[in-house]
VOPADO-890365 format. One record per residue: residue number from 1; x, z, y of N, C-alpha, C, CB in turn. Coordinates in steps of 0.02 Angstrom, whole numbers. Atoms other than C-alpha are relative to their C-alpha. Glycine has a CB too. Layout:
(NUM (X Z Y) (X Z Y) (X Z Y) (X Z Y))
...
This chain:
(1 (-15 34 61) (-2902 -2149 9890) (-65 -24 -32) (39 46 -48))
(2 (55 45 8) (-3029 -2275 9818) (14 -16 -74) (-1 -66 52))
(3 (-13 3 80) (-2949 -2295 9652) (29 39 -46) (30 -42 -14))
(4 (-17 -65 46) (-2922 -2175 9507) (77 -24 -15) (-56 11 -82))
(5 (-64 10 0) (-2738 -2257 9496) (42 2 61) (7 -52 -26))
(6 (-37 -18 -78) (-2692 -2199 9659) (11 72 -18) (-55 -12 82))
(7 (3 -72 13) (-2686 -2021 9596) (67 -5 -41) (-73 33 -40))
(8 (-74 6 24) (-2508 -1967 9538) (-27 5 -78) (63 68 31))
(9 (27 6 63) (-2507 -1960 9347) (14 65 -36) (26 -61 -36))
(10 (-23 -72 33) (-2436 -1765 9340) (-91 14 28) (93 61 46))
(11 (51 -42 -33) (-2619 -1717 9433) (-29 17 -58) (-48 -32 55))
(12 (27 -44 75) (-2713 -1579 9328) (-65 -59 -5) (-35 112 13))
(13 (55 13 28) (-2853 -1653 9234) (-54 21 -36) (10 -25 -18))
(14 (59 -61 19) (-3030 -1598 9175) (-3 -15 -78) (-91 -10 43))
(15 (4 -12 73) (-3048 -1564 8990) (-57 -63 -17) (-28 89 -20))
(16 (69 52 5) (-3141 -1727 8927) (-10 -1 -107) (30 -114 50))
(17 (27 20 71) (-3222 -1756 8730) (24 -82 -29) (-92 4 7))
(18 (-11 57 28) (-3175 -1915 8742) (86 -31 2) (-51 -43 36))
(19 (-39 39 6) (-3025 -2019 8692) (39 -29 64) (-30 -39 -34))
(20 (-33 29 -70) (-2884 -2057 8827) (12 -77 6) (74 33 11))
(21 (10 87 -17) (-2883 -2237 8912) (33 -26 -65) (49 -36 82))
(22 (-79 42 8) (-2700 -2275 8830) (-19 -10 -71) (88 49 16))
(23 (15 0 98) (-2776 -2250 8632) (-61 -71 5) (-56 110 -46))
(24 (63 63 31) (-2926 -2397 8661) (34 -54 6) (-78 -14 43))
(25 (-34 75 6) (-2868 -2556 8614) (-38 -60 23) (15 -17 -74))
(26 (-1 40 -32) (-2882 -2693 8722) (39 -75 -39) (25 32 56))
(27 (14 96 32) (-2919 -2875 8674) (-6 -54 81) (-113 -10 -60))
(28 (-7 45 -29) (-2892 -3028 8778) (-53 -55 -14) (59 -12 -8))
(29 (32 62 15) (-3035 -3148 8786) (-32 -31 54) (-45 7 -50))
(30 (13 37 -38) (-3092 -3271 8904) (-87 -11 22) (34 -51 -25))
(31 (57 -3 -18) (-3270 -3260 8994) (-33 -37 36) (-6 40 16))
(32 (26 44 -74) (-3383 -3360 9121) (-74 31 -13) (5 -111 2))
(33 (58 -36 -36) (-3528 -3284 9221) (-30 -48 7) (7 39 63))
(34 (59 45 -27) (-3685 -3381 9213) (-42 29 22) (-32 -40 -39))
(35 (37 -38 -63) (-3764 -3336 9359) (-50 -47 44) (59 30 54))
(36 (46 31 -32) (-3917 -3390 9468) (40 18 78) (-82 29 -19))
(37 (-4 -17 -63) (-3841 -3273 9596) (67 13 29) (-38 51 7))
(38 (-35 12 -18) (-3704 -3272 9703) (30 71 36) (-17 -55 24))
(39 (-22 -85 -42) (-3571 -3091 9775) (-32 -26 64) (105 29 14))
(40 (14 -6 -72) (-3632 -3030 9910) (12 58 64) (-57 -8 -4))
(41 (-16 -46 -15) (-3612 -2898 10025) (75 25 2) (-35 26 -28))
(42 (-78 -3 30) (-3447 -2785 9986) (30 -28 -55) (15 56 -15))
(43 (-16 25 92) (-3437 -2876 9816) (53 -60 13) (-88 -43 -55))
(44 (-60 69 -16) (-3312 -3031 9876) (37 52 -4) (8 -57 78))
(45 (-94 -13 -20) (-3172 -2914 9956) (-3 65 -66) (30 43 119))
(46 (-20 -47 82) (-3199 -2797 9784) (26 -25 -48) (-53 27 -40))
(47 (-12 38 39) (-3200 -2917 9673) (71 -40 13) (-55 -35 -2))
(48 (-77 6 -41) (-3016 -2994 9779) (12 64 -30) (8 -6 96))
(49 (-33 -50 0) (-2957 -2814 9773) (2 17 -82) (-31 50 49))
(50 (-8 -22 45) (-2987 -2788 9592) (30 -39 -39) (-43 23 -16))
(51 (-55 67 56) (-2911 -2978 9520) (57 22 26) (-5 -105 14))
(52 (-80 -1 -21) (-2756 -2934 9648) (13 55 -37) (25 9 83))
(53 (-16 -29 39) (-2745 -2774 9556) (6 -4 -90) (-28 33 24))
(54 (-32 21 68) (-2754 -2840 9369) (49 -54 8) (-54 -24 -52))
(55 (-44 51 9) (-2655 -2990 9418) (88 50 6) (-21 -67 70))
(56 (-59 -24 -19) (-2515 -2857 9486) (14 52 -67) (-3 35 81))
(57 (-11 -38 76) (-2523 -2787 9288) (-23 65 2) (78 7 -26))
(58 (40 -41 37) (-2644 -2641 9317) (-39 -6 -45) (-26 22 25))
(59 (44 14 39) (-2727 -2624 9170) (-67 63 -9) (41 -17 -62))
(60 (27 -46 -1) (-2836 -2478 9215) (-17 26 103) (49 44 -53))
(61 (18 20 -69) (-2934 -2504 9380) (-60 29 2) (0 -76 19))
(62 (65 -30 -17) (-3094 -2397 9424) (-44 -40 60) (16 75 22))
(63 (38 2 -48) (-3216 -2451 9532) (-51 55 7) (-25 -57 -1))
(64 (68 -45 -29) (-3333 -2327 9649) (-45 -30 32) (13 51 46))
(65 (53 19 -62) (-3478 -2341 9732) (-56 38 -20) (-23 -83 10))
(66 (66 -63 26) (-3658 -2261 9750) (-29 -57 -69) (-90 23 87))
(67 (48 19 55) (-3806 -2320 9626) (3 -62 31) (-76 37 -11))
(68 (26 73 -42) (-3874 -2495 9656) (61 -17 69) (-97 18 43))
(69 (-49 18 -61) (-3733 -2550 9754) (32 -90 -45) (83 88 14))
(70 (-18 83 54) (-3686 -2698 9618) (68 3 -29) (3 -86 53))
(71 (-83 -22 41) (-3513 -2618 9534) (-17 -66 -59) (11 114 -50))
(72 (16 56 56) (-3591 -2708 9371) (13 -73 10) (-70 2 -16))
(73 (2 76 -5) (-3636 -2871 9441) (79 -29 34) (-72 -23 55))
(74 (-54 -12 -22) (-3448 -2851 9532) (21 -25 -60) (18 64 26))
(75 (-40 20 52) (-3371 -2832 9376) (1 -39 -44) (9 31 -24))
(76 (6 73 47) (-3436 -2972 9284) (27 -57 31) (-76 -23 -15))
């Protein structure tokens, strides 16, 4: 499993300080990436895998990976 919404939604969970997803309020606004640089690597079929998952109405999509791997530049 590769995404934290692949996990059933009874599974125990660890005691967190912070505020659950479902309480932050989510705004709709429209963005564009000005960029010099272009995906590369795993970043295409992530970036695919993560629009087909908000387009299919997840609204709560994790991405993994190690350090320096480009999650950030991904998600922009």
């Amino acid at each position: 499993m590769a995404f934290a919404t692949e996990y059933p939604a009874d599974a125990p969970r660890a005691h967190s300080e912070f505020r659950p997803v479902g309480e932050i309020e989510r705004t709709e606004r429209r963005f564009e990436v000005v960029s010099e640089h272009q995906p590369a690597g795993d970043q295409p079929a992530a970036i695919d895998e993560l629009e087909r998952r908000l387009r299919a109405g997840e609204q709560d999509v994790v991405l993994l990976g190690a350090t320096g791997t480009g999650k950030s530049a991904t998600t922009a």
